[in-house]
Backbone of each chain as ProteinMPNN parsed JSONL, in Angstrom:
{"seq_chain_A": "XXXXXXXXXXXXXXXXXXXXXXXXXXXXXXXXXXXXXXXXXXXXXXXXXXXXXXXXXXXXXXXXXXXXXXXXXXXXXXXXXXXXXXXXXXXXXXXXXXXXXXXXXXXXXXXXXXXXXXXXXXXXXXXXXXXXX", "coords_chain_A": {"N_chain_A": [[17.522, 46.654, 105.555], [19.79, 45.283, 104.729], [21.386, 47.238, 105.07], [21.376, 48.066, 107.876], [22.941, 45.565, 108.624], [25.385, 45.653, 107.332], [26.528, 47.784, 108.274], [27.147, 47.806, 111.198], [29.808, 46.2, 110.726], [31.316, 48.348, 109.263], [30.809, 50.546, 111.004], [32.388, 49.501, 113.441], [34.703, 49.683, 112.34], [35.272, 52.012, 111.591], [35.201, 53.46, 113.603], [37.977, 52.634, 114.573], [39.342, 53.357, 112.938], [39.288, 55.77, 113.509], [40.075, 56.136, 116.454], [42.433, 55.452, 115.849], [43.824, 57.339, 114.49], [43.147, 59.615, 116.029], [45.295, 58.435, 118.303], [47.493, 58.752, 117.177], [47.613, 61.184, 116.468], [47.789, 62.321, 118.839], [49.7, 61.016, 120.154], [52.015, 61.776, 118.37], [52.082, 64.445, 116.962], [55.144, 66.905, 116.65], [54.738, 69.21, 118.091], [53.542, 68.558, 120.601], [53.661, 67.992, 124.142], [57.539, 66.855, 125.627], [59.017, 63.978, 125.227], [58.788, 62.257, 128.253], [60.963, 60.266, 128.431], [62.835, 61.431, 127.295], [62.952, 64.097, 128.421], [63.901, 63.241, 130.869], [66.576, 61.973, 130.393], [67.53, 64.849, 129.651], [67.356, 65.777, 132.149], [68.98, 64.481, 133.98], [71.353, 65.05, 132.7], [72.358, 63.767, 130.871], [72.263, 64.049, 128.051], [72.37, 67.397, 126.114], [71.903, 70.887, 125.384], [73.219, 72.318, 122.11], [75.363, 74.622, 120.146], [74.617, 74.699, 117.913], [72.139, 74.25, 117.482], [71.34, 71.463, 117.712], [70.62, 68.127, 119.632], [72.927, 67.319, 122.079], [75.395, 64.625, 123.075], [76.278, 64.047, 126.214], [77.721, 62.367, 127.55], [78.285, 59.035, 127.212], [75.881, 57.379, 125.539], [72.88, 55.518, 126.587], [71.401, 52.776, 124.316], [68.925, 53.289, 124.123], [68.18, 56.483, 124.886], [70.16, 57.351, 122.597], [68.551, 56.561, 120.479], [66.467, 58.21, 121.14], [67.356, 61.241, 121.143], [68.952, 60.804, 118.291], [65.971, 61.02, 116.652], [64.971, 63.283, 117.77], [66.419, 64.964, 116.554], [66.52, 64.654, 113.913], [64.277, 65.256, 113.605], [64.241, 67.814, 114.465], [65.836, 68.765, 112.353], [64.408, 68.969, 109.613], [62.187, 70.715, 111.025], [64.005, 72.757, 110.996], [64.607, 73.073, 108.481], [62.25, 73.161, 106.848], [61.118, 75.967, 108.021], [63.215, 77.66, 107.899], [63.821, 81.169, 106.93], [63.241, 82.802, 103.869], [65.868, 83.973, 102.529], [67.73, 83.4, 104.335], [70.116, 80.496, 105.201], [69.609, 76.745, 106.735], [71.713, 76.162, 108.596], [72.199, 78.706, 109.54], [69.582, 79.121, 110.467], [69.094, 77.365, 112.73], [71.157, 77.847, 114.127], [70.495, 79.753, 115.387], [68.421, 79.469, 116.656], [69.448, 77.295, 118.22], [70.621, 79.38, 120.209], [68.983, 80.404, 121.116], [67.95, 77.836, 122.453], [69.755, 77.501, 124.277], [69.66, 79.474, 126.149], [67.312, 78.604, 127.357], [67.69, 76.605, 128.885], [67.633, 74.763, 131.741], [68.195, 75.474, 135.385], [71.013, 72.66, 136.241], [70.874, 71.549, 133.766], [72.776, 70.481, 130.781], [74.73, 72.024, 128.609], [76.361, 72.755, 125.666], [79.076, 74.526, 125.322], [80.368, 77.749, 123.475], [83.543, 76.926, 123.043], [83.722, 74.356, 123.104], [83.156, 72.559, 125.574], [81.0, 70.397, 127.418], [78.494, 72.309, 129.826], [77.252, 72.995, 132.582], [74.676, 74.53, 133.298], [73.525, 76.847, 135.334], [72.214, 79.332, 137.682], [73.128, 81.72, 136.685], [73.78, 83.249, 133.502], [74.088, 81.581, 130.621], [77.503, 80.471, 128.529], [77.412, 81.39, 125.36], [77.506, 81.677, 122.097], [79.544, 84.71, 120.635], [78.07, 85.901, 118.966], [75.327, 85.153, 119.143], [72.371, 86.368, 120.016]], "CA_chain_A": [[18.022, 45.469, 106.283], [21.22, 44.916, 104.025], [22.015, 48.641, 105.202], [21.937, 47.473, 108.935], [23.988, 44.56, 108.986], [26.659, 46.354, 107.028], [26.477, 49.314, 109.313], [28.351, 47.579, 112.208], [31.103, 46.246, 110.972], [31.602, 49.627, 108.751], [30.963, 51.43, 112.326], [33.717, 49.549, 113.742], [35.733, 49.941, 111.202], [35.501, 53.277, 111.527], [35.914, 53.829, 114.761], [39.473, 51.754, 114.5], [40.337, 54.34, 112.144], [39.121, 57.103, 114.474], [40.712, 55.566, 117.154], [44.286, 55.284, 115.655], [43.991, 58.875, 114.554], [43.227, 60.166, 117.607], [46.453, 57.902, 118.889], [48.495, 59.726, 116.601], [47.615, 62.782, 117.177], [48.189, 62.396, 120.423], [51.574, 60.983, 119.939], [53.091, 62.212, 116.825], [53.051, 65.713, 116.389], [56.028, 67.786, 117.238], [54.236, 70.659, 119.584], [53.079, 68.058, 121.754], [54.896, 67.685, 125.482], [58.433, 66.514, 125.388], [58.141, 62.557, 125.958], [59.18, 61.893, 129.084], [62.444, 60.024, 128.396], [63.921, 62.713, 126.51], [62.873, 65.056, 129.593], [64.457, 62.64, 132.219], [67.791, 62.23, 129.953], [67.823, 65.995, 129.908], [67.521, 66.243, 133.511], [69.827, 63.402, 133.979], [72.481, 65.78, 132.074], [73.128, 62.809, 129.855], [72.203, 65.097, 126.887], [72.355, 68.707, 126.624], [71.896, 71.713, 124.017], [74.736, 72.749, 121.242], [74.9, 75.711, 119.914], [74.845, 74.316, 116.572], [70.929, 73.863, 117.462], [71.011, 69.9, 118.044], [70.852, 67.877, 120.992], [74.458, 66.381, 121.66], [75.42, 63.473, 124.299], [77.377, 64.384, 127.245], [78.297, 60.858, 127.937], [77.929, 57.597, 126.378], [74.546, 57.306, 125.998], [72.217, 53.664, 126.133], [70.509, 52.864, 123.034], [67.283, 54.208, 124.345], [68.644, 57.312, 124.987], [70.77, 57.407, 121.463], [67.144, 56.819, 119.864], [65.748, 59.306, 121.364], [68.397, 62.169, 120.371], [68.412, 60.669, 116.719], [64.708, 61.289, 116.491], [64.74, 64.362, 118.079], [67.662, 65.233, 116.149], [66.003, 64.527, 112.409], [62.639, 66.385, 113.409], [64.878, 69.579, 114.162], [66.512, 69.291, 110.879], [63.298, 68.883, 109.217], [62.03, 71.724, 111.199], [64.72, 74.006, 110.563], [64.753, 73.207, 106.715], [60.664, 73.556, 106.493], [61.274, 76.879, 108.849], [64.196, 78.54, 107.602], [63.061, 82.225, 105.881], [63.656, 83.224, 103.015], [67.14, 84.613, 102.811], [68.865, 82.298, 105.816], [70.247, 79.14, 105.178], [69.419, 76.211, 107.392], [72.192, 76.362, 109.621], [71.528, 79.788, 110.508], [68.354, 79.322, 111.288], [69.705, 76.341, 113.658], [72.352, 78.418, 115.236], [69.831, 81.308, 116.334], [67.417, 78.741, 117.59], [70.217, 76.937, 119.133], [70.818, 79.773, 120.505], [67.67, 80.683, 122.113], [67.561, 76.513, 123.298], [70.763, 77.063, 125.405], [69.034, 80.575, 126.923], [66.289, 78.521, 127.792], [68.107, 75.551, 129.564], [66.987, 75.331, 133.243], [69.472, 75.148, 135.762], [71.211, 71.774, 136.061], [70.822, 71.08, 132.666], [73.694, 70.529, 129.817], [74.458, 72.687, 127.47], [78.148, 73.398, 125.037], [80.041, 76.478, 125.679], [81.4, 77.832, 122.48], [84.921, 76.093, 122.751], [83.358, 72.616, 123.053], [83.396, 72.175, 126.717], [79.769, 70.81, 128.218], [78.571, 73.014, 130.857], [75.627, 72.65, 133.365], [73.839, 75.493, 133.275], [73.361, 77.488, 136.832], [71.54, 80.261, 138.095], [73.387, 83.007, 135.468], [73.078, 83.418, 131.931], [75.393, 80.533, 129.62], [78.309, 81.098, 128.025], [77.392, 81.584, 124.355], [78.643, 82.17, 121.208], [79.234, 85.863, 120.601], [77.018, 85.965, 117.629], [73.966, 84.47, 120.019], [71.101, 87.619, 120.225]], "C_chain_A": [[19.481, 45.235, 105.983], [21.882, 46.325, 104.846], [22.673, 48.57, 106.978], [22.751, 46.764, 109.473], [25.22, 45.123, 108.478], [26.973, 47.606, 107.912], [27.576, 48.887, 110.855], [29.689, 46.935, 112.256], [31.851, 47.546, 110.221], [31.821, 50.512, 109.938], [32.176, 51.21, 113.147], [34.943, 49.792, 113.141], [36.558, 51.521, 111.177], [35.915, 53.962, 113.194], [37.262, 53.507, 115.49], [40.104, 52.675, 114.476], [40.257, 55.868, 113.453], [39.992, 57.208, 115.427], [42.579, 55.948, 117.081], [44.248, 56.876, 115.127], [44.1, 59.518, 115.629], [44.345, 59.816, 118.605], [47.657, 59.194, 118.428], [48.704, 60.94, 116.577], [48.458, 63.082, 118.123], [49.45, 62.068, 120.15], [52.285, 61.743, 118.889], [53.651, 63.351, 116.574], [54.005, 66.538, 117.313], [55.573, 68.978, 118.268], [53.535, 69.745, 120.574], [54.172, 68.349, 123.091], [56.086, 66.814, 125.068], [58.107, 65.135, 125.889], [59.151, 62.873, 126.98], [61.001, 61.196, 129.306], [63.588, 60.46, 128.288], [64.05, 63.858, 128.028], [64.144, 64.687, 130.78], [66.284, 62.691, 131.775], [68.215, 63.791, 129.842], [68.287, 66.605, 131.036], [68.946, 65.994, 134.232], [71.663, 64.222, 133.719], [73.163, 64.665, 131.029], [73.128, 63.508, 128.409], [72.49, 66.401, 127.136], [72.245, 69.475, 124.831], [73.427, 72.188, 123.334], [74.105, 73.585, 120.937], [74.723, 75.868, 118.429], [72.824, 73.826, 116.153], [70.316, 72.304, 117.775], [71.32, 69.634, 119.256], [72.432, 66.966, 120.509], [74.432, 64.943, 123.208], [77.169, 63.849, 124.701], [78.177, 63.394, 127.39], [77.975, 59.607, 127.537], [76.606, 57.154, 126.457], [74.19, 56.192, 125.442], [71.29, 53.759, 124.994], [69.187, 53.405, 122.9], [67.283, 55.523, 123.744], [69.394, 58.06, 123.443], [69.33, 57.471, 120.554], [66.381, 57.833, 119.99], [66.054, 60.604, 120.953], [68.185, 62.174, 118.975], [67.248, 61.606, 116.082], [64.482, 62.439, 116.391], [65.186, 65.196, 116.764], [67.397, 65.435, 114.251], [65.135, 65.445, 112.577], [63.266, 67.691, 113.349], [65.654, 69.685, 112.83], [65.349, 69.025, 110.031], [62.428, 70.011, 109.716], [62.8, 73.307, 111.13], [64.899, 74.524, 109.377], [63.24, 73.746, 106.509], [60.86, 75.374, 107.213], [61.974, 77.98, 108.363], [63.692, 79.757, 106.652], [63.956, 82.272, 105.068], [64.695, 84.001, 103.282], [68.369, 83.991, 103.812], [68.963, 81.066, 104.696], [69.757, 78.488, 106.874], [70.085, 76.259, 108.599], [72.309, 77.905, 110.106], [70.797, 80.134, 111.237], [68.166, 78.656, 112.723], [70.36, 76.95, 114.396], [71.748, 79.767, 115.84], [69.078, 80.696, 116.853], [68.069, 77.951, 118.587], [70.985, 77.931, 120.395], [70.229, 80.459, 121.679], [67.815, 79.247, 123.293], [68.649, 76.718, 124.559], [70.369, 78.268, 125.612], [68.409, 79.627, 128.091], [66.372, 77.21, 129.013], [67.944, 75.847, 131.003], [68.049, 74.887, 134.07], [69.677, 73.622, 136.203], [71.255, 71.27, 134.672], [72.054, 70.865, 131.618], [73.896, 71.365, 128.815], [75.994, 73.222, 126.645], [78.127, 74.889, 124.893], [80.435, 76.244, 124.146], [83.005, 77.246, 122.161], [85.045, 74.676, 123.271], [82.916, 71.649, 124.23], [81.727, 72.29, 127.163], [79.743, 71.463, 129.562], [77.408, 72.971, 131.489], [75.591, 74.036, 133.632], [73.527, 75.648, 135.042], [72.219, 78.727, 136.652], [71.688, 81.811, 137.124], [73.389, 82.666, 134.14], [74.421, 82.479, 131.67], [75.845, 81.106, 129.318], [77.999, 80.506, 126.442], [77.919, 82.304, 123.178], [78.222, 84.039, 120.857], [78.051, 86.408, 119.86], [75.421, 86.216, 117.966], [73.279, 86.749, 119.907], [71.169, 88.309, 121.796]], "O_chain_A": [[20.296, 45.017, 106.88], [23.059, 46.215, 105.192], [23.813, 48.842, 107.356], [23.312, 47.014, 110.54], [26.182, 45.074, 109.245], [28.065, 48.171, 107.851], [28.48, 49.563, 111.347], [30.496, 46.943, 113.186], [33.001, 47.777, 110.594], [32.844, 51.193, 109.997], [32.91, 52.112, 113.549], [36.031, 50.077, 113.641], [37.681, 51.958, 110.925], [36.77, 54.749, 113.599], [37.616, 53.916, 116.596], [40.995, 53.076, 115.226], [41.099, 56.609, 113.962], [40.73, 58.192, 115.459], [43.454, 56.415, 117.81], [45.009, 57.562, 115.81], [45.154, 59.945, 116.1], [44.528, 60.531, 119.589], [48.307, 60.059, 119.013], [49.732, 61.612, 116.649], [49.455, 63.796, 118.234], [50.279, 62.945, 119.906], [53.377, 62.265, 119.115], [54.795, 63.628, 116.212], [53.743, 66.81, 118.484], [56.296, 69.457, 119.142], [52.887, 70.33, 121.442], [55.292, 68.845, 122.965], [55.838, 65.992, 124.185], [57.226, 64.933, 126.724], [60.149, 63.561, 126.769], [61.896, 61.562, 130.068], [64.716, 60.241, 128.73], [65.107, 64.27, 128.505], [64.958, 65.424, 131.336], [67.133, 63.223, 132.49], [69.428, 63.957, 129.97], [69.132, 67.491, 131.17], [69.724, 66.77, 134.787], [72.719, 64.013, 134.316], [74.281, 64.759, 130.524], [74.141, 63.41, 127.716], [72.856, 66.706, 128.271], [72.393, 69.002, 123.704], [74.48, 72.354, 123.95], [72.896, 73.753, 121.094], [74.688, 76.945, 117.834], [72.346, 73.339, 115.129], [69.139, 72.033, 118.013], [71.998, 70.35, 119.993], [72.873, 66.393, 119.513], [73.545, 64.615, 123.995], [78.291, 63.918, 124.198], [79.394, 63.576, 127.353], [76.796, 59.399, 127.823], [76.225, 56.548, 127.458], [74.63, 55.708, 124.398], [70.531, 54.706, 124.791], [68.558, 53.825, 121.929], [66.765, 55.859, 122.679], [69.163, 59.248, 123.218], [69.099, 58.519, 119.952], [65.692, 58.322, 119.094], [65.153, 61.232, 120.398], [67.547, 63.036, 118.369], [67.393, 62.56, 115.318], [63.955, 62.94, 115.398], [64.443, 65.919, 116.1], [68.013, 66.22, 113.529], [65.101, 66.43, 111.839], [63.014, 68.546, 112.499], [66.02, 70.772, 112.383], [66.043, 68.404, 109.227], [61.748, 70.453, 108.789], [62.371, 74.46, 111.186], [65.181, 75.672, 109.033], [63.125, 74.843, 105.962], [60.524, 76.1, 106.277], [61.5, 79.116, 108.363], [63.152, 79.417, 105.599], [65.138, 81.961, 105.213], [64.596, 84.77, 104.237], [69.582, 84.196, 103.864], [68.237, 80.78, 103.743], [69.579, 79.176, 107.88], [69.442, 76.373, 109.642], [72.559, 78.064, 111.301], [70.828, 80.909, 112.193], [67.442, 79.074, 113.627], [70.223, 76.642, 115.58], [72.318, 80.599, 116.546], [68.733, 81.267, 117.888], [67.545, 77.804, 119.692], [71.706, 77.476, 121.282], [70.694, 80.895, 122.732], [67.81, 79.362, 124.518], [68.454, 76.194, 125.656], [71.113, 78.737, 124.751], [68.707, 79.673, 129.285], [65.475, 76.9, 129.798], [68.085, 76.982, 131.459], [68.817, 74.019, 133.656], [68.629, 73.096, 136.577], [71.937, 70.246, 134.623], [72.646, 71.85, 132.061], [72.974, 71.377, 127.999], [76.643, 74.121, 127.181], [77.47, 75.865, 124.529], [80.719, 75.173, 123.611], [83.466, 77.209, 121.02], [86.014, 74.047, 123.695], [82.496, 70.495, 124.134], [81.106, 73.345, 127.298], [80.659, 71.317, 130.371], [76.418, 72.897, 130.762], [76.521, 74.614, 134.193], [73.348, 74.702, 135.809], [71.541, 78.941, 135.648], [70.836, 82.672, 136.906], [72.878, 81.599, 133.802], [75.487, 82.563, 132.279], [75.507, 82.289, 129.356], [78.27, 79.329, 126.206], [78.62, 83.314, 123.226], [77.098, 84.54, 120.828], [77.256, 87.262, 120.251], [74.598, 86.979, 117.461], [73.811, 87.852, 119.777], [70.369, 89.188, 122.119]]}, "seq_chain_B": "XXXXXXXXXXXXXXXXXXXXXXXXXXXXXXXXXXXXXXXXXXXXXXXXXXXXXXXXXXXXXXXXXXXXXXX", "coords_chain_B": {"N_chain_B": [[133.365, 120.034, 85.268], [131.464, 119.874, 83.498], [130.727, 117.167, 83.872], [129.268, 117.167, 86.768], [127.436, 119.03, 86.215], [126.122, 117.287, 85.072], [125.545, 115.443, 86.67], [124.154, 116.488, 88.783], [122.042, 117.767, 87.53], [121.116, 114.645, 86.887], [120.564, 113.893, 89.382], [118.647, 115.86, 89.903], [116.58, 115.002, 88.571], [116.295, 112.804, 89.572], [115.109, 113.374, 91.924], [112.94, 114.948, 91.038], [111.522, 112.876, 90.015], [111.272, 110.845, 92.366], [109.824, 112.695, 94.048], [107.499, 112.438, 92.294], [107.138, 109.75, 92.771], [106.23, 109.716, 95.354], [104.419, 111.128, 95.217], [102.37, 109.274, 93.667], [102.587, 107.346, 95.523], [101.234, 108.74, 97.716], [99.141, 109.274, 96.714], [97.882, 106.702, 95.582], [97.684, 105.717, 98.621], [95.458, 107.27, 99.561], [93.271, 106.581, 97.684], [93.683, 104.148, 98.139], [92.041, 101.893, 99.061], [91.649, 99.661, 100.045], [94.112, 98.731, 101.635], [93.291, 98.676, 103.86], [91.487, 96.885, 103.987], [90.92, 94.343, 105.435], [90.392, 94.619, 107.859], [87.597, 96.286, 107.698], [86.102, 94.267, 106.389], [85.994, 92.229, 107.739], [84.354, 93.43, 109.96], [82.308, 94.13, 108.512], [80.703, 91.695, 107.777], [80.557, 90.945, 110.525], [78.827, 92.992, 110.792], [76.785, 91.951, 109.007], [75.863, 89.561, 109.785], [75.345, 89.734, 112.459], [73.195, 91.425, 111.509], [71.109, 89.249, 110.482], [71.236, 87.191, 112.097], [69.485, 89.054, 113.942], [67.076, 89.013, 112.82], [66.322, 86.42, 112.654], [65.766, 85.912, 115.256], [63.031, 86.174, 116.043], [62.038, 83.932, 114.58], [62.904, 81.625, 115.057], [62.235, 81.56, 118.108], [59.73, 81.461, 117.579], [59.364, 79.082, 116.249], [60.465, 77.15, 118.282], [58.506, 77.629, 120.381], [56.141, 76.433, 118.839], [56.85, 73.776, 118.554], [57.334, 72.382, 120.554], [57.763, 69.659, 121.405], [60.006, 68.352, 120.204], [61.929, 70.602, 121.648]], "CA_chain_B": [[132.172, 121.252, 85.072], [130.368, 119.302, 82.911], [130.075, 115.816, 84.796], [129.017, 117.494, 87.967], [126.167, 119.373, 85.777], [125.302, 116.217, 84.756], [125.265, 114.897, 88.007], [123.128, 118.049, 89.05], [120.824, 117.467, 86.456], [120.504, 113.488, 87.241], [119.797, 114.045, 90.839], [117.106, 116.717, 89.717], [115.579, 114.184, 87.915], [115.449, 111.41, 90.411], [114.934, 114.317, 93.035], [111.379, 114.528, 90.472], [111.303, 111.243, 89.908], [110.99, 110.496, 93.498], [108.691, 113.394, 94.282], [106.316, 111.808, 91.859], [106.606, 108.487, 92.928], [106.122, 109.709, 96.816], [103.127, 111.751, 95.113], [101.922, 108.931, 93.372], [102.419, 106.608, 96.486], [100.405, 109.69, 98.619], [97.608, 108.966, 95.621], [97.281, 105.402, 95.808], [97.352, 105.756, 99.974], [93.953, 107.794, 99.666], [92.432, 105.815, 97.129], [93.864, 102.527, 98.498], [90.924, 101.835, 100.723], [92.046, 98.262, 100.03], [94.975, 98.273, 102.801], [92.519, 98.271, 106.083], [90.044, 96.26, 103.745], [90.657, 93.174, 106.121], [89.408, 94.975, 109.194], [86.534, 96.415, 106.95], [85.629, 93.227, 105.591], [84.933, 91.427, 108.912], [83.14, 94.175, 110.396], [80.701, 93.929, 107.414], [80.647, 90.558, 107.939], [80.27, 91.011, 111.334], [77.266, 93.516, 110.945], [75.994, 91.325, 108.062], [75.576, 88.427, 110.746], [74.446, 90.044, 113.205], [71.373, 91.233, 111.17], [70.668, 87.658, 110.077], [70.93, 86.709, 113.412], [68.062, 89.228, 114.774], [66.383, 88.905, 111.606], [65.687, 84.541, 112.734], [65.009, 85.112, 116.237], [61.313, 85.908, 115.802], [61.047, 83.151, 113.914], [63.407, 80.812, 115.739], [61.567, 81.483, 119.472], [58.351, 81.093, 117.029], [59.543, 77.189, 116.359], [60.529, 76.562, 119.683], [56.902, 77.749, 121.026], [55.054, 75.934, 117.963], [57.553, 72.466, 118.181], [57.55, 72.182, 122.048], [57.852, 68.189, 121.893], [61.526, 68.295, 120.033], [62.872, 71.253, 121.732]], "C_chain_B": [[131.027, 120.109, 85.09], [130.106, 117.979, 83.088], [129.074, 116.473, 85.94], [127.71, 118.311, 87.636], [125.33, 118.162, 85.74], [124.639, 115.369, 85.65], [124.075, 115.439, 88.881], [122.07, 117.406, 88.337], [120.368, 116.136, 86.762], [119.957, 113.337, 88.494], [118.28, 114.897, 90.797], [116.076, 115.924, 89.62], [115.429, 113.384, 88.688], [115.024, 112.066, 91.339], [113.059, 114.166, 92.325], [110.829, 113.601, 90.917], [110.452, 110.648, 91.349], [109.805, 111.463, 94.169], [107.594, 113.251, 93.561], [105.955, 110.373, 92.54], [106.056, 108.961, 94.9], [104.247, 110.412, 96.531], [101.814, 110.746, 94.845], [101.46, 107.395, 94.454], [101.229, 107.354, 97.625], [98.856, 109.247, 97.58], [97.25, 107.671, 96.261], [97.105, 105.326, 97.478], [96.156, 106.01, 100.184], [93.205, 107.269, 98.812], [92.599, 104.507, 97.405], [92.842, 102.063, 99.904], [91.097, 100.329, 100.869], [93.012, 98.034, 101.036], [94.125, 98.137, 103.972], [91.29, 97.276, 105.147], [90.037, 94.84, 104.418], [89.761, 93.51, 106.98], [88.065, 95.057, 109.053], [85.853, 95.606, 107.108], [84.839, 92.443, 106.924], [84.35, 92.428, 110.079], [81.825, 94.469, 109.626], [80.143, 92.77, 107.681], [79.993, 90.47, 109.45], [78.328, 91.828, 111.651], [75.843, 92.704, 109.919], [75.146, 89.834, 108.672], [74.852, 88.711, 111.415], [72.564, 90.395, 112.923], [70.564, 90.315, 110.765], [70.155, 87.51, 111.56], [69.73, 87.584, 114.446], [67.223, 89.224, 113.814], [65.819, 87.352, 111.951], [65.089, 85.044, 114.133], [63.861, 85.448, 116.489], [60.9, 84.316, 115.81], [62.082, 82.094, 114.702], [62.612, 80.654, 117.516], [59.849, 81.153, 118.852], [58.27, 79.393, 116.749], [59.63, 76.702, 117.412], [58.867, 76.336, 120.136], [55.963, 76.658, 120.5], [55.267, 74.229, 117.892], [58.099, 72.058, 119.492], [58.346, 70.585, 122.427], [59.23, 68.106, 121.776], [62.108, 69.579, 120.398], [63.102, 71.094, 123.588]], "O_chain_B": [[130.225, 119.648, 85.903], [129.173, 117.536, 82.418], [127.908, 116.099, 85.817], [126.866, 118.392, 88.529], [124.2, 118.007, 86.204], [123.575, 114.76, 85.534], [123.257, 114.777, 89.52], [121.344, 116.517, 88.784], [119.156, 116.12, 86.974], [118.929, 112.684, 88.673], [117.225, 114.682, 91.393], [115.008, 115.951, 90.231], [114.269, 112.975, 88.727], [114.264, 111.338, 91.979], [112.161, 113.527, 92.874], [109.999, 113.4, 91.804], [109.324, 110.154, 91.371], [108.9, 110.912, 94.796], [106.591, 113.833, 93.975], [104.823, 109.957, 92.787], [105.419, 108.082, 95.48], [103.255, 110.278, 97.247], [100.692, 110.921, 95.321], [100.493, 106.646, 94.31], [100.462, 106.646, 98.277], [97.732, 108.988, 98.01], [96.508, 107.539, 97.234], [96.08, 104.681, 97.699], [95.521, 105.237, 100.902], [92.04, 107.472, 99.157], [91.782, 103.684, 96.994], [92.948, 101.975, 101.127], [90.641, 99.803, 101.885], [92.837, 96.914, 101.515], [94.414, 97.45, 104.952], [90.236, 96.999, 105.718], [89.158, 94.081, 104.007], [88.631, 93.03, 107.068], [87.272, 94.405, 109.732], [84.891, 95.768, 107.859], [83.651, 92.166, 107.093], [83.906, 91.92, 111.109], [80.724, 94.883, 109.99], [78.923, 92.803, 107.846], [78.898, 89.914, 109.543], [77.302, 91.501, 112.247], [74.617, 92.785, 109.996], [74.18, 89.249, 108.185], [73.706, 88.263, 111.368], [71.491, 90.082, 113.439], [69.353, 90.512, 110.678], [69.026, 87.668, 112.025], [69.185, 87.069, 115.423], [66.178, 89.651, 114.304], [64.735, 87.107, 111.421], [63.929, 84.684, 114.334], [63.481, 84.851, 117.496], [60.081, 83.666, 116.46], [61.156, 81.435, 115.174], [62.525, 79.525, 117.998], [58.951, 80.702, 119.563], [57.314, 78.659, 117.0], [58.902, 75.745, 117.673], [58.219, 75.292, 120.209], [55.183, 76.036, 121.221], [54.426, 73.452, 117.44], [59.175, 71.466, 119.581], [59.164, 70.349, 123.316], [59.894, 67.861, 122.783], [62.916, 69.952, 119.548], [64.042, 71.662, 124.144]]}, "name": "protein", "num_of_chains": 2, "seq": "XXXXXXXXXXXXXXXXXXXXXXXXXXXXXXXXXXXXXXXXXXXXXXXXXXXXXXXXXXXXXXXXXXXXXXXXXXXXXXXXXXXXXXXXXXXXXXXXXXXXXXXXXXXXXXXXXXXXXXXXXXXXXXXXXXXXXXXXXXXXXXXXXXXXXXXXXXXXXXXXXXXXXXXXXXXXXXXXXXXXXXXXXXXXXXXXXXXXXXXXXXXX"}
């Protein structure tokens, strides 16, 4: 009897927790889909790729937008430090993945030329740093 | 006479003199691998990069793939 009555608020309890896990999941980890905002500011060309591996801002970007970069912007240095092999430093590992990111830029998109100048990405291959793979 | 020997004789000697130091300048030329060692240096550098650089991108197109949300 005692085992019953404790059983449903323990059940909800638990299914709170289940609940907010399953949120987080869903939101949190890094291999999920790009959110949406970040996508649209991409599109937008308000951001774009460096070749330094981070996202940069083309143009004065709104605090949303600035949040969103940040964010981004910590997880890739957090993924490049957890990432980096043995023998690389960090920014190596950054400047060959940054290197790949501005390959992979779709046309319209932003992305810095080696001598600083953003460049929207077209139909032919970017202009990257010699080094690039 | 005997200035103009002497004279003879001092020219011999720097006539040596100088054929050692041109010998010893011809030495250090072929063991001086240090004069082109700029060019050297950043073509090592250069190849030393480059193998870094295909040496990550495995593993750099392997983060991208695995970290889809921030890239």
């Amino acid at each position: 009897m005692m085992n019953k009555r404790m059983w449903k608020p323990a059940g909800l309890a638990m299914a709170a927790v289940a609940a907010t896990a399953a949120v987080t999941l869903a939101v949190s980890p890094a291999n999920a889909q790009r959110d949406p905002a970040y996508e649209a500011a991409r599109t937008a060309g308000q951001i774009g790729e460096q070749p330094d591996g981070y996202l940069g801002f083309v143009s004065t970007p709104t605090p949303a937008v600035r949040d969103i970069v940040n964010d981004i912007n910590i997880k890739r240095k957090a993924a490049y430090t957890s990432g980096a092999p043995q023998g690389s430093t960090v920014e190596q590992f950054a400047f060959v993945t940054g290197c790949n990111l501005i390959a992979k830029t779709k046309p319209g998109e932003k992305y810095k030329a080696p001598d600083g100048t953003w460049r929207t990405r077209d139909a032919g291959a970017p202009v990257r740093d010699s080094r690039c793979p | 006479m005997k200035i103009s020997t002497k004279a003879a004789r001092r020219r011999a000697i720097g006539g040596r003199c100088l054929a050692a130091m041109t010998g010893a300048a011809a030495l250090a030329g072929c063991v001086q691998i240090e004069t082109p060692d700029k060019p050297i240096e950043i073509n090592l550098n250069i190849n030393i990069r480059q193998e870094i650089v295909y040496r990550l991108d495995g593993d750099a197109k392997k983060l991208i793939e695995e970290n889809s949300g921030i890239f």
